[in-house]
N, C-alpha and C positions, 0 to 999 in steps of 0.2 A: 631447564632453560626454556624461554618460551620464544618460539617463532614470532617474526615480525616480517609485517609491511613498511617498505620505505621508499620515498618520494622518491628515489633517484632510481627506482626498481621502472617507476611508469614514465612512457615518453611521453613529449612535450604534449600538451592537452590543448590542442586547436581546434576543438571539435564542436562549438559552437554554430551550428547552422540558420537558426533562426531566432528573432526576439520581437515578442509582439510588449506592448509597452500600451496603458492604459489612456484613456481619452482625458483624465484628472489629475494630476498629479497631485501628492500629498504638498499639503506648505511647509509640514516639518517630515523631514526623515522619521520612518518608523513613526508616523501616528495614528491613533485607530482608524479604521472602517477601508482602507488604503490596501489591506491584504490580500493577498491570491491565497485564500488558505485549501482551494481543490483546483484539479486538472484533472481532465479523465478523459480518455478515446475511448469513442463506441466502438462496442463488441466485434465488428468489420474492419473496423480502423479509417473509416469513411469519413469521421465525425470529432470535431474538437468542442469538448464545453471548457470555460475559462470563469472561474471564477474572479471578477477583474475589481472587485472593491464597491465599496458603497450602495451594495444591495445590488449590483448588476450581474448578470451573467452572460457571455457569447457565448453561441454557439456557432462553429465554425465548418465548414468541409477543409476534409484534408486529402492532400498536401495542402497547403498554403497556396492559391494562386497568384499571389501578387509578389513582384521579386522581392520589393521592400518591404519585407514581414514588418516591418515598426508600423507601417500603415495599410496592412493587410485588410483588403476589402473585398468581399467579393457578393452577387445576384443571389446568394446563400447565404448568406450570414446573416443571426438573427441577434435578438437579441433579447433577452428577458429580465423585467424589473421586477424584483422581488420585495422590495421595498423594507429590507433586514440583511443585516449580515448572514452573508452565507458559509456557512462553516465547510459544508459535505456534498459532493455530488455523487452521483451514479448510475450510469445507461444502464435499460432491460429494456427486454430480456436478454441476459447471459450466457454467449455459449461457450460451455467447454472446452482446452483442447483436447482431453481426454473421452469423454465420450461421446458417444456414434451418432454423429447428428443425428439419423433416422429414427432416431429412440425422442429426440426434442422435438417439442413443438414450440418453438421460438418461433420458426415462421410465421406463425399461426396472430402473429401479433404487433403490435407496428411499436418501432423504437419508441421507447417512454425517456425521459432524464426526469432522475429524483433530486429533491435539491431542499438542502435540510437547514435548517435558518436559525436566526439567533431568537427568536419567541416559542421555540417547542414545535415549530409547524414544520409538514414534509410537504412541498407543493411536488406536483408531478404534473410536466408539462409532455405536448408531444413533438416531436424532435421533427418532423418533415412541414409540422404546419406553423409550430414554435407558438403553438395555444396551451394553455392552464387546461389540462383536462378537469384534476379535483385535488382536492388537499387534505390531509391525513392531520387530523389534530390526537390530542393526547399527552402528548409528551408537555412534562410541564417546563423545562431549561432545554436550554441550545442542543441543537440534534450536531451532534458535534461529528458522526460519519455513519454514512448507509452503504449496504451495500445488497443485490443481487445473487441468488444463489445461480452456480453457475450450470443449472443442470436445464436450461431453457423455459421456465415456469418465469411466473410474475412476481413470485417472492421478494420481496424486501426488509432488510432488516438493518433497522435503526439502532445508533447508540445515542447515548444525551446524558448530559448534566445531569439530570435527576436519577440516577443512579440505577438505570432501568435500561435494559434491551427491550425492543417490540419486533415483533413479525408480523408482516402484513402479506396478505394475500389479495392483490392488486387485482386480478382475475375475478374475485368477488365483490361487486359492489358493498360497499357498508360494512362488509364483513369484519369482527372485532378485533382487534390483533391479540398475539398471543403476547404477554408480558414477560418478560425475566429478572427474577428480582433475587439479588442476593449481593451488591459488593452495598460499602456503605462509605463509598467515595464516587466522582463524577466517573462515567464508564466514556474512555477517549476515543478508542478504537476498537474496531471487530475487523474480525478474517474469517472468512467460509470456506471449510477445507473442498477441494475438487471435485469429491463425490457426492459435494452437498448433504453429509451427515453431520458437519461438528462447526459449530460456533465458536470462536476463538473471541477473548475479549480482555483488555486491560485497562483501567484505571487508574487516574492521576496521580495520587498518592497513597497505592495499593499495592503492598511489592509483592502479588502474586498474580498471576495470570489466571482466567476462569473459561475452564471449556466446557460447552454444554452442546448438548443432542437436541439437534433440528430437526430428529425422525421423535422424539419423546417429548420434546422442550421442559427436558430436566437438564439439572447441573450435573456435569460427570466426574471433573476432578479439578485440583489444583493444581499448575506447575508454581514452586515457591521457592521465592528469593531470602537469601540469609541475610541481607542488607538491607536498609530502608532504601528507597529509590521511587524517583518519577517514572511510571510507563509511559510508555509516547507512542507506540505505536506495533503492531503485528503483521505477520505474512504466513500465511501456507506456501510450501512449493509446487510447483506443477503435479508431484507427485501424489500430496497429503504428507510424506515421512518428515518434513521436515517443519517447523513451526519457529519462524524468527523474530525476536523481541530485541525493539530496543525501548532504552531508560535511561537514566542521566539522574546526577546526581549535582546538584547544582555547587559545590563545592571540592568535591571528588573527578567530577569527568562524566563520561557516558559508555555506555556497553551495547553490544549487539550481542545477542546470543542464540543460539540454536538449540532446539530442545526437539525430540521426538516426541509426540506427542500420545503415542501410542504409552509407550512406559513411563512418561513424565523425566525422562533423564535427559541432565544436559548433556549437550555432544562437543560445544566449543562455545568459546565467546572471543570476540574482536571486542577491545577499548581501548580507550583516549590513551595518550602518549602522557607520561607523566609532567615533559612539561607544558602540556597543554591544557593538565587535571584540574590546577585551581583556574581556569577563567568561564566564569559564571554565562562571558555573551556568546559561549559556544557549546548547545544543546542537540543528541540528536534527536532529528522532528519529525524524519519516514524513512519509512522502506518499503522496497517495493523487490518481487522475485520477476523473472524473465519469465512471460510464456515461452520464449524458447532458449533451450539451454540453462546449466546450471549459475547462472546470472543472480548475485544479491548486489543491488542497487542502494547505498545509504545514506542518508541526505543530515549533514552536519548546518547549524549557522554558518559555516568557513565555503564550504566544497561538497562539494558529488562524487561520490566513490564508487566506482561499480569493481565488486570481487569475484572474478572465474574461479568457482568454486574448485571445479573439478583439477585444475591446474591448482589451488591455491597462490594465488594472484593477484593483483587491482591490476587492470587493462584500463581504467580510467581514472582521472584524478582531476576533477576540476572545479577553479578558484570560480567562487562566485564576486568576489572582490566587497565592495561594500556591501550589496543586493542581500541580506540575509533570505537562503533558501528556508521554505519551511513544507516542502513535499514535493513528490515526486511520481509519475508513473510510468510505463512502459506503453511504447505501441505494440499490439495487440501481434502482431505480425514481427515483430523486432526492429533492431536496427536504430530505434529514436527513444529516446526516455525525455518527458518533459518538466519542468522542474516550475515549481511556484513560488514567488518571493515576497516579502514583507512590504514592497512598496509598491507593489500590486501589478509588476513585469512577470511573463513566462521566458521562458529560455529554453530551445530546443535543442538536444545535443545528440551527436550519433555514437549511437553505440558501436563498439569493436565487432564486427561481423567473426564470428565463432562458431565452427561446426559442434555439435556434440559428438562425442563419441560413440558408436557402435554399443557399447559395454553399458552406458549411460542411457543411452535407448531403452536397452535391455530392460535398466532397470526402474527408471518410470514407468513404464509400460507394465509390469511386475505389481509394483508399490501402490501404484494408483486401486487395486485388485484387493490386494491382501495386506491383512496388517502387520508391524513389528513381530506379535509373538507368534502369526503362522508363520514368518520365515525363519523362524529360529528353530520353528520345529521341524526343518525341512530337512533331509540327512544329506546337507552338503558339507562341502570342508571349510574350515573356520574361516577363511582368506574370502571366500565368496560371501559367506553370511554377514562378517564385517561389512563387504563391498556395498550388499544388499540393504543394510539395514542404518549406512553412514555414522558405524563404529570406526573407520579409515578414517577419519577426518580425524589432525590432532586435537590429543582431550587437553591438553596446558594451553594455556591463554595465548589467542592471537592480538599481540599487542600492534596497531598500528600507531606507527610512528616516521615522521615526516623531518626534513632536515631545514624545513624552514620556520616549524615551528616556533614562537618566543613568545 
C-alpha cells in the first residue's frame, strides 16, 4: 500500500505575502519572452534578482520596501538589460551553510549576478554598482542554469542547450573553462553538492541523471530511470546525502524522487495523483531544498508544495490559480520561498516556521563529513544507520493526491 498526501491534510494556504507584477504585460496569456523563468536571493538574503521578461532583469534589496509590492520601488533597485531571454541567474560568491566561513574567502570579493541568456552568452554583472563587468561566451544554445559552487570561490558552472556543462573560474581573467561532455540531449539543470565535490546534472529527454567530480572534472556515475521521462530539474540537500529529481512525463504525470547519490539507490518518490496523470498543462518545473530544515519545496504548473520531510508532510499547498509557476527558491535564511510565473509575476510566500530536530542536527552535521558507505561501516545498530543514511524514509511510492483534483 503506498502512503499519500492529501489536500485536506494542509490548512488553508493564505500565505501569500508579496507580488511584484512586471512593467509589460503580455497581450496574450502565456506568450513568449513574457516569462520569469529565475528568481534567486543573494547569498546574505540582502538581495532580489527577478528575471521579469523581455530580456530585463531587477535587481531588488530585500525586504521589499514599498507596502505595495505590485509597485515596489525603491533608491536601490536596479535594473539590467540583457537584450535576450534570460533563462538562469545566479549570486557569487556562495556561501555555505555548512562550512566554516573562516576557511572562505568570499569576503574577499564583491557580489557578482551571473545571468545566462538565450544566445549561449553568460554576462556577469556587479550587484552594488549594477555594471556589466565581462561576458563568458562559448556555449553555443541557451544557457538554460548556472550555478555557484558554494564553498566561497568564483566558480561557476553553466548548463545549456548544446549539450555541454562548463566551469568557469571567474577569479581568473580569460581563463578557459573546463567543458563536460557526455549526454546527447540539451543539459536543463545542474546541482552542486555542499562540499562542492560533485556535479549533478539532468537532461531534457535523458531518463538518467549524470554526476560528475568538480575536484577531477570526470564523469562518476549514472543514477538511471527504467521509464522514458522529461528531466526538469535537481537539488542536493543541505547535507549532500540526498539528491532530488523531478521529471514528467507528458502523458503519464510527473515524479519527484530521492536518490542517494552516494550508492545511486532510490530512497522514495512523490507523483501525480492518477487523476491528474493524463493532463499534459501540468508539468513539474523546480525544486528547491531549505537551507534550513528538512524542507523539499516542489513547484507544479497547478501549485507550490513544500514537504517537512522529517515529519513526512506538506505544511504548504498553494494554488497558483491561472499564473502557471515554473520555479522556485528559498531565502537563504528561511521563512520565504519565491516562485516565478509564465506571465512574468513573482509571488512571495511564507514558509511554515519549523524547528529541526536535535536528531536531525546531528545528522547533517555527520553527512555533510562522510559518505553513505563510511556510515554503514560504522559499528552502530541498524535503527541509527537507517536514520543516518535516510533508509527511514518509506521505499513504496509517495503518491500525492489532492481532493480537488479533475
Amino acid at each position: 500500500m503506498c502512503s499519500s498526501f492529501r489536500g485536506c491534510s494542509v490548512k488553508e494556504p493564505h500565505d501569500l505575502i508579496a507580488e511584484l507584477k512586471p512593467a509589460h504585460h503580455p497581450r496574450l496569456y502565456g506568450s513568449a519572452g513574457c516569462e520569469t523563468w529565475s528568481v534567486r536571493f543573494s547569498p546574505d538574503g540582502s538581495s532580489f534578482a527577478w528575471s521579469m521578461g523581455y530580456g530585463i532583469v531587477k535587481l531588488l534589496s530585500w525586504p521589499l520596501t514599498s507596502e505595495d509590492s505590485a509597485k515596489a520601488v525603491c533608491s536601490e533597485e536596479k535594473t539590467l538589460n540583457c537584450k535576450q531571454t534570460v533563462w538562469a541567474l545566479a549570486f557569487g560568491p556562495c556561501l555555505s551553510t555548512r562550512v566554516d566561513a573562516s576557511h572562505q574567502n568570499a569576503h574577499d570579493h564583491e557580489l557578482l549576478l551571473a545571468i545566462g541568456l538565450n544566445n549561449g552568452v553568460i554576462q556577469v554583472w556587479v550587484v552594488s554598482s549594477g555594471n556589466l563587468r565581462f561576458t563568458l561566451t562559448g556555449h553555443l544554445a541557451p544557457v538554460r542554469d548556472l550555478v555557484f559552487t558554494p564553498n566561497g570561490s568564483l566558480t561557476l558552472v553553466s548548463a545549456s542547450r548544446d549539450k555541454t556543462l562548463r566551469i568557469w573560474d571567474l577569479a581568473k581573467k580569460g581563463a578557459s573553462p573546463h567543458v563536460l561532455r557526455g549526454p546527447n540531449y540539451w543539459v536543463f539543470r545542474c546541482s552542486i553538492s555542499p562540499d562542492s565535490s560533485v556535479i549533478a546534472s539532468v537532461c531534457n529527454l535523458d531518463s538518467k541523471v549524470y554526476l560528475w567530480s568538480l575536484r577531477s572534472y570526470t564523469f562518476m556515475r549514472h543514477l538511471t530511470y527504467d521509464h522514458e521521462r522529461t528531466m526538469a530539474s535537481c537539488d542536493f540537500s543541505q547535507d549532500g546525502a540526498l539528491l532530488a529529481i523531478a521529471s514528467y512525463h507528458l502523458t503519464t504525470g510527473w515524479w519527484l524522487d530521492l536518490w542517494d547519490p552516494y550508492t545511486a539507490d532510490l530512497l522514495t518518490r512523490v507523483e501525480d495523483c492518477e487523476l491528474c496523470a493524463y493532463r499534459s498543462d501540468n508539468l513539474l518545473t523546480s525544486l528547491s531544498f531549505s537551507p534550513v530544515g528538512l524542507l523539499l519545496a516542489f513547484k507544479d504548473y497547478r501549485a507550490l508544495r513544500i514537504w517537512d520531510m522529517e515529519q513526512d508532510k506538506l505544511v504548504a499547498d498553494t494554488d497558483h490559480n491561472r499564473a502557471s509557476g515554473v520555479c522556485c527558491a528559498f531565502h537563504p535564511h528561511g521563512g520565504i520561498i519565491a516562485t516565478g510565473c509564465r506571465d512574468g509575476h513573482v509571488k512571495f510566500w511564507r514558509v511554515p516556521h519549523l524547528i529541526p530536530s536535535l536528531k536531525h542536527l546531528c545528522r547533517i552535521a555527520l553527512r555533510f563529513s562522510i559518505s553513505t558507505y563510511q556510515v554503514e561501516a560504522l559499528p552502530l545498530p541498524k535503527k541509527i544507520l537507517e536514520y543516518l543514511t535516510y533508509r527511514d524514509v518509506p521505499k513504496q511510492k509517495i503518491v500525492y493526491c489532492k481532493e480537488h483534483c479533475r
